[in-house]
C-alpha positions in Angstrom: 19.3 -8.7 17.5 22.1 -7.2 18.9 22.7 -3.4 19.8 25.4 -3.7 17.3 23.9 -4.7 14.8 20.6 -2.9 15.3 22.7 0.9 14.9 24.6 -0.7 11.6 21.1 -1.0 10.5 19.8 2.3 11.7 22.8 3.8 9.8 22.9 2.0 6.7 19.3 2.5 6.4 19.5 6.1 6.8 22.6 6.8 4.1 20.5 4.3 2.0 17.3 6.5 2.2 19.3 9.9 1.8 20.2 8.6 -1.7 17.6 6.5 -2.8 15.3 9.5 -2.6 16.9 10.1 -5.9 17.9 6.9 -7.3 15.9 4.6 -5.9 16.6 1.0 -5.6 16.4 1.2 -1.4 15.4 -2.1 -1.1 18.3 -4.0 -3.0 20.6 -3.0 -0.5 18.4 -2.7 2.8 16.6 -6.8 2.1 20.0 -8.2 2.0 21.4 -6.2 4.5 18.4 -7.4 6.6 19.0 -11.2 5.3 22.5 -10.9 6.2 21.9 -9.6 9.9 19.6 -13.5 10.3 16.6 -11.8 9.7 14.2 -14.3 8.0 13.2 -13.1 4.2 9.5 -12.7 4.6 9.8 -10.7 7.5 12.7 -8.8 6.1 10.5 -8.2 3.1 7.4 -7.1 5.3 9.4 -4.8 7.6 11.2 -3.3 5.2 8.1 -2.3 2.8 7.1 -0.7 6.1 10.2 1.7 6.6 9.4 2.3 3.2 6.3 3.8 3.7 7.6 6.4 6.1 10.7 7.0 4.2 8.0 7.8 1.3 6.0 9.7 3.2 8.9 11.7 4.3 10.6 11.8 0.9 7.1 13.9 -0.5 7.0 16.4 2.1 9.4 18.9 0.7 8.4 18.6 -2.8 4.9 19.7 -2.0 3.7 23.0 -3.1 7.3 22.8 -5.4 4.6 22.7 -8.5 6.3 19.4 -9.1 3.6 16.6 -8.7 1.5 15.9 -12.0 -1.7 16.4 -10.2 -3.4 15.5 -13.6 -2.5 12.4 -14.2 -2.5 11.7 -10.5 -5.7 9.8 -10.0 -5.0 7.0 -12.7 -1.7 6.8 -11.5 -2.7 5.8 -8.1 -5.5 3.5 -8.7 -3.1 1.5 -10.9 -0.3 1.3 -8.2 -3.1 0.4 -5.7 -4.3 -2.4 -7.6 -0.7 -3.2 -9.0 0.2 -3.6 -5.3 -2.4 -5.8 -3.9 -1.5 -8.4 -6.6 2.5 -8.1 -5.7 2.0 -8.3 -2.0 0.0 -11.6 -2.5 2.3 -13.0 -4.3 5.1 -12.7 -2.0 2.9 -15.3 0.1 3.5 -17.9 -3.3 6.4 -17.2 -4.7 9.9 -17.2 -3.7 11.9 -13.7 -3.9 15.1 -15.5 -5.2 14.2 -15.2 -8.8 13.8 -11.6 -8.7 17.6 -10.5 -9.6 18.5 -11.2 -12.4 14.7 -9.7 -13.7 16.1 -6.1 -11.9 19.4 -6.7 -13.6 18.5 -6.8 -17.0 15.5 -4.6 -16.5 18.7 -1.9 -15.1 20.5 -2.0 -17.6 17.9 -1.4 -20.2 16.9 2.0 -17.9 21.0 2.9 -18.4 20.8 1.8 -21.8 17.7 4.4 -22.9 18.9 6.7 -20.4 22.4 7.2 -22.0 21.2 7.6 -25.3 18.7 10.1 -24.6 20.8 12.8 -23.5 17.9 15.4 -22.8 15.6 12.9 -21.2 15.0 13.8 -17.4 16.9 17.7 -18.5 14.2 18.9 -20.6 10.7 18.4 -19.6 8.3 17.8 -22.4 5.4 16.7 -19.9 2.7 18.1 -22.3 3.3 16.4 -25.3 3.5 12.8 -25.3 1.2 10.7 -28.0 -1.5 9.0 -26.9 0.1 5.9 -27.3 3.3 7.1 -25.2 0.6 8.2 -22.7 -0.8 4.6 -22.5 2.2 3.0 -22.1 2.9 5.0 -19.2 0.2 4.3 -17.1 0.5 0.1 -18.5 3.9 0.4 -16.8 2.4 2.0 -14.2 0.2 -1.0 -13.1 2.9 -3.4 -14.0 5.6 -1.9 -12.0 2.9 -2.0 -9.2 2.8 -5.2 -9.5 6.5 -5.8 -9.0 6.8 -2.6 -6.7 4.1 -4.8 -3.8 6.4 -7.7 -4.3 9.6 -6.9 -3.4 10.4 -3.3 -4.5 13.9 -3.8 -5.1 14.7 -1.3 -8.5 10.8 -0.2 -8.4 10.6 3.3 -7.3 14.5 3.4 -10.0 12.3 2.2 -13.1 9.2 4.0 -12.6 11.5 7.1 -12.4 12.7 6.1 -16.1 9.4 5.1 -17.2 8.0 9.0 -15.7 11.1 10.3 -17.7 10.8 8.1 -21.3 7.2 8.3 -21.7 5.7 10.9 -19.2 8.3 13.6 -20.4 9.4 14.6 -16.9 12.6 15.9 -16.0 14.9 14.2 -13.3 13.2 16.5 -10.4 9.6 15.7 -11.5 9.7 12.5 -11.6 11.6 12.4 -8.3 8.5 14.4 -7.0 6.0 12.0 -8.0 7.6 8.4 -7.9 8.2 9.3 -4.1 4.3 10.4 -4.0 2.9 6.9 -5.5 5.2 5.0 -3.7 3.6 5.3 -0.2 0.6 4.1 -1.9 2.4 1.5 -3.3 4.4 0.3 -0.2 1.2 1.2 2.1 -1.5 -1.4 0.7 2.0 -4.2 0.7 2.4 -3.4 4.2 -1.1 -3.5 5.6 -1.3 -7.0 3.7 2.0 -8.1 5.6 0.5 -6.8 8.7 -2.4 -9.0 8.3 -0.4 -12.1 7.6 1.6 -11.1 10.6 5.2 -11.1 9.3 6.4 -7.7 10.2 9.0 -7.2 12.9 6.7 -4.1 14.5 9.6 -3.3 17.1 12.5 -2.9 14.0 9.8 -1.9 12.0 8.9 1.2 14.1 12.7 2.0 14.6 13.5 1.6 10.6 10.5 3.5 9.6 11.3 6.8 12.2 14.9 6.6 10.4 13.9 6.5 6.8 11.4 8.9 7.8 14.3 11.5 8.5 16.6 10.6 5.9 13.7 10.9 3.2 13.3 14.4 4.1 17.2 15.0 4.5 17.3 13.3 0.5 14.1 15.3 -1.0 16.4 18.5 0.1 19.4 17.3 -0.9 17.6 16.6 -4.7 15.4 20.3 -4.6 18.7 21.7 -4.6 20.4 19.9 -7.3 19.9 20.6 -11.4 18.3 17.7 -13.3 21.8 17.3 -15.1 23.7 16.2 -11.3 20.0 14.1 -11.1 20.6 12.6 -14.6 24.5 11.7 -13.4 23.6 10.3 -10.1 20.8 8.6 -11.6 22.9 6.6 -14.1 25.5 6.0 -12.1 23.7 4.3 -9.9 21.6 2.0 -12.0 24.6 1.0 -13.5 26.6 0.1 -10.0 23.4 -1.5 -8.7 22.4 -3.6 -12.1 26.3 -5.3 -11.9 25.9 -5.7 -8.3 22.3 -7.6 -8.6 23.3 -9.2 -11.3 26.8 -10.9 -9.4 24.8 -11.6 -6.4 22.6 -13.6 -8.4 24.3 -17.5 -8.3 24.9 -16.9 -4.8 21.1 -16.1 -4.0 20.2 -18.6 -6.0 
């Protein structure tokens, strides 16, 4: 790779991180990015679930001690993304990537869809009161967005936030908090199965990962200082700009 290219990438992947620690969706514009630089897909894939992990890791530092993660439901939560993510990450070995798209798409503009109707959800917490039903269905998505989450990640961390939001009862913030929390699991145990099938770039991984490292913290700031009404905006606006784009890029990537 060229020097060139190699400091586009180190600055789209920062501005990417800085604003997907809120909206999520980093990987539906850092994989093709990466595709579009000659990088193979398998090894973009791997590399970038990598970066991920450290853009996580640094993405949960500042919320700590904010009284923001749901440490009660934490547990659950975890083991199901665990498990959720060894399934996805073994399927990237089967399955090609290409017929992901249009699933995010349509999945996007559901999460917009919900999102727009329920003016208070993500303003209001009602964290405490979900049925037990509501509470099932959050840790089912949970396991299935896992799933999906150790396969490519593209839109993952952007509809677990709407799942913690529907049927959790967190606001905007909260669910910031934790989706950036579960995802280092969730990226972690895809990475260490891509480093054992020896398809990560460690070189460009180290590089990306020390990048969204920084911007991860630069974004969890940027989002503690914001009200979950600017979260709710920024959150929409994105799944809806994202959801077109996915959804246009689909013939071609097919």
């Amino acid at each position: 790779m060229y020097d060139v290219q190699l400091i586009l990438l180190i600055a789209i992947f920062f501005i990417t991180s800085v604003i997907s620690v809120i909206t999520g969706s980093t990987s539906l514009i850092t994989v093709p990015v990466m595709l579009q630089f000659g990088i193979e897909p398998r090894t973009a894939l791997a590399t970038n679930m990598l970066a991920l992990t450290f853009m996580s890791i640094g993405g949960t530092l500042p919320f700590l001690g904010k009284k923001l993660i749901d440490y009660n439901r934490l547990p659950i939560i975890i083991f199901l993304t665990i498990l959720g993510s060894i399934i996805g990450a073994l399927l990237v070995l089967v399955i090609p990537s290409q017929s992901m798209p249009v699933i995010i798409s349509i999945l996007m503009i559901v999460v917009t869809i919900f999102s727009i109707a329920n003016r208070n959800a993500g303003v209001i917490s009602t964290i405490e009161n979900p049925s037990v039903i509501v509470e099932i269905g959050g840790y089912i998505a949970t396991f299935v967005l896992g799933v999906y989450g150790g396969f490519f990640s593209g839109g993952y961390v952007t509809m677990l936030t709407a799942v913690y939001v529907s049927l959790f009862g967190m606001t905007f913030v909260q669910a910031v908090a934790n989706t950036k929390l579960i995802n280092i699991f969730s990226s972690l145990i895809a990475t260490i199965i891509f480093l054992t099938q020896g398809i990560v770039d460690y070189k460009l991984g180290i590089i990306l990962s020390i990048t969204m490292f920084i911007g991860g913290i630069v974004g969890s700031k940027v989002a503690l200082k914001l009200n979950n009404i600017w979260l709710r905006r920024i959150f929409i606006t994105t799944v809806i700009v994202l959801g077109l784009k996915t959804l246009l890029d689909f013939p071609a990537l097919g």
